[in-house]
Every structure is written in structure tokens, then in C-alpha cells.
C-alpha positions in Angstrom: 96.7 -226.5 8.0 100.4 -227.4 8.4 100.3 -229.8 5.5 98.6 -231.2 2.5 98.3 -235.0 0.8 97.5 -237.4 -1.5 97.2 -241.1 -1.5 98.4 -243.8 -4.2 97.9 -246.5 -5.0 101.0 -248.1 -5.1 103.6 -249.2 -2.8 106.0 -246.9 -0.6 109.2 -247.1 -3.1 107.2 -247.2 -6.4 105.5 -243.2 -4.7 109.3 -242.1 -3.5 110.5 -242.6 -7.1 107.1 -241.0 -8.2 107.8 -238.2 -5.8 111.6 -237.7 -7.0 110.8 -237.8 -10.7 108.1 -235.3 -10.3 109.7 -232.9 -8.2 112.5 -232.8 -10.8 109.9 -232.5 -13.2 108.8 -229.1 -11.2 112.7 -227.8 -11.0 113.1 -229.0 -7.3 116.6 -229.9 -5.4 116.7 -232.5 -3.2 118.9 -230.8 -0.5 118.3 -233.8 2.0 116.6 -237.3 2.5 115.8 -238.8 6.1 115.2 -242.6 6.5 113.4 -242.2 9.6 112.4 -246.4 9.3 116.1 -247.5 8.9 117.0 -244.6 11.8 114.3 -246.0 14.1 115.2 -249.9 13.2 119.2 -249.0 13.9 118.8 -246.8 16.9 115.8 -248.3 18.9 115.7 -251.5 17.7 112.2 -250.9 16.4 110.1 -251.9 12.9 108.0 -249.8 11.6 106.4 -248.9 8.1 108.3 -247.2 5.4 108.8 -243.7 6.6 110.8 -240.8 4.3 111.3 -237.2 5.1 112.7 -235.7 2.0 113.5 -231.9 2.0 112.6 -230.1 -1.6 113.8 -226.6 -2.6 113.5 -224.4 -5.3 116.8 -223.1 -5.1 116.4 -219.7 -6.2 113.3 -219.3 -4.0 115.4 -220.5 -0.8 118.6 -217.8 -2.0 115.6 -215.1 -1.8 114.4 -216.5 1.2 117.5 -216.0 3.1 118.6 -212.9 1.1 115.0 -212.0 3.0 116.1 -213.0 6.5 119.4 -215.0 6.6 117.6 -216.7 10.0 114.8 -217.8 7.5 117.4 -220.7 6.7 116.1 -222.8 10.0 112.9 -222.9 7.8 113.9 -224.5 4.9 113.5 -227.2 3.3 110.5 -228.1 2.6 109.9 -231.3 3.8 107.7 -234.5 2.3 107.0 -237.1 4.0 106.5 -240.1 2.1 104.6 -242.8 3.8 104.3 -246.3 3.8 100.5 -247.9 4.5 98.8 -251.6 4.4 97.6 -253.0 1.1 100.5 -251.7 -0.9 99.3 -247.8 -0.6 101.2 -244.6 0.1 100.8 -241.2 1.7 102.9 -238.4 -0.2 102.2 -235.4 2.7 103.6 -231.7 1.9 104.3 -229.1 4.6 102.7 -226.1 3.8 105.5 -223.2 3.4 102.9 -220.8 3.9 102.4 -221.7 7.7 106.0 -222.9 8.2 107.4 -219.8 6.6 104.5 -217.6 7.5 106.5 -217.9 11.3 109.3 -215.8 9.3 106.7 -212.6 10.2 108.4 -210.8 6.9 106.3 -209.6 3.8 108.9 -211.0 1.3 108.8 -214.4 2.4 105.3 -214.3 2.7 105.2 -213.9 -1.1 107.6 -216.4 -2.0 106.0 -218.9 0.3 102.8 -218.5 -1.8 104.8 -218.9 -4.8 106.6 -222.0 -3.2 103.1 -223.3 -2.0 102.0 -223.4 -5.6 104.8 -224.9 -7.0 104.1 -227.8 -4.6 100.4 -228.0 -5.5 101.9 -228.4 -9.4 103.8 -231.8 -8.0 100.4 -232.8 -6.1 98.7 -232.7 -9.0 101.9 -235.0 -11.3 101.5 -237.3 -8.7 97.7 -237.8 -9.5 98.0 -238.5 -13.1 
């Protein structure tokens, strides 16, 4: 599976501040955040529900990853896509490193993406307290 979830019960900027504090919380950069709703709205002319990529790193687990395979770069971040539902309820989704970096084909950054993957599961599992 290329990603993994959870659902809260709160609305879509309430779980995007959730999301931030418990990345931080887990010793995560933020290297980038896409609003793909405002982007859609400007460019098309188009509404649409809340909609956040956010792209997470650990960075000394990225500097190893490219150490690893300089290349490996076009892999990072990992992204999060924060999403907003009816009835005041959100959709926190995680790509999976170990399929995304898995494509990397190197031994290395197979182990880091399993160290990655758990780190992610760690901010899951802050997000369901």
C-alpha cells in the first residue's frame, strides 16, 4: 500500500495544526507545504475541500538518503496529505517511504525507509490520542 491514515474528528485546520505539532513532536522538518485548494481556486477557478500536501523529513535520514544515492533526492519528502471532509472531519494520509523509496532499488535506503516508516507510525499514533 502506497499510503496509510487516520480520521479525526475535527475540522481540516484544527488536524493541520495537530499534524504540525506532532510532527515536531517526532523531530520532523517541514521542508515544504502545498495548498492544492487555494492552487485549484486561483488557477482553475474551481472550489473544492481543504486539501494540504505537506512534505515531512527527518533531516538526517534524508542527508543519508542521498549520501546513499544523490538521485534518491527526487524521492523525498515525504508527503502528507491532510484532508478536508463533510461534518467537520479530516483525513491525515501518509505515503509509505517504504514503497516510494523502495523504487530507490538500494539496500541502504531500504533500511532507512523502514526506519522513516516507523517514525511516521509514532506521529499516527500522537494524532490518535
Amino acid at each position: 500500500m502506497y499510503s496509510f491514515k487516520v480520521e479525526l474528528n475535527v475540522g481540516f485546520n484544527a488536524a493541520l495544526e495537530l499534524l504540525k505539532d506532532a510532527l515536531q513532536a517526532e523531530n520532523f522538518g517541514t521542508a515544504s507545504e502545498i495548498d492544492v485548494q487555494a492552487t485549484v481556486k486561483k488557477k482553475a477557478n474551481m472550489d473544492m475541500l481543504g486539501y494540504r500536501i505537506v512534505g515531512a523529513c527527518i533531516p538526517i535520514v534524508a542527508k543519508k538518503i542521498i549520501d546513499a544515492d544523490a538521485d534518491a533526492g527526487n524521492l523525498l519528502p515525504c508527503n502528507i496529505v491532510v484532508r478536508e471532509l463533510e461534518g467537520n472531519k479530516s483525513v491525515i494520509s501518509f505515503m509509505n517511504p517504504k514503497m516510494v523509496l523502495g523504487l530507490a532499488n538500494n539496500e541502504d535506503i531500504a533500511k532507512l525507509a523502514d526506519d522513516a516508516y516507523d517514525e511516521l507510525q509514532k506521529v499516527k499514533q500522537r494524532l490518535l490520542k
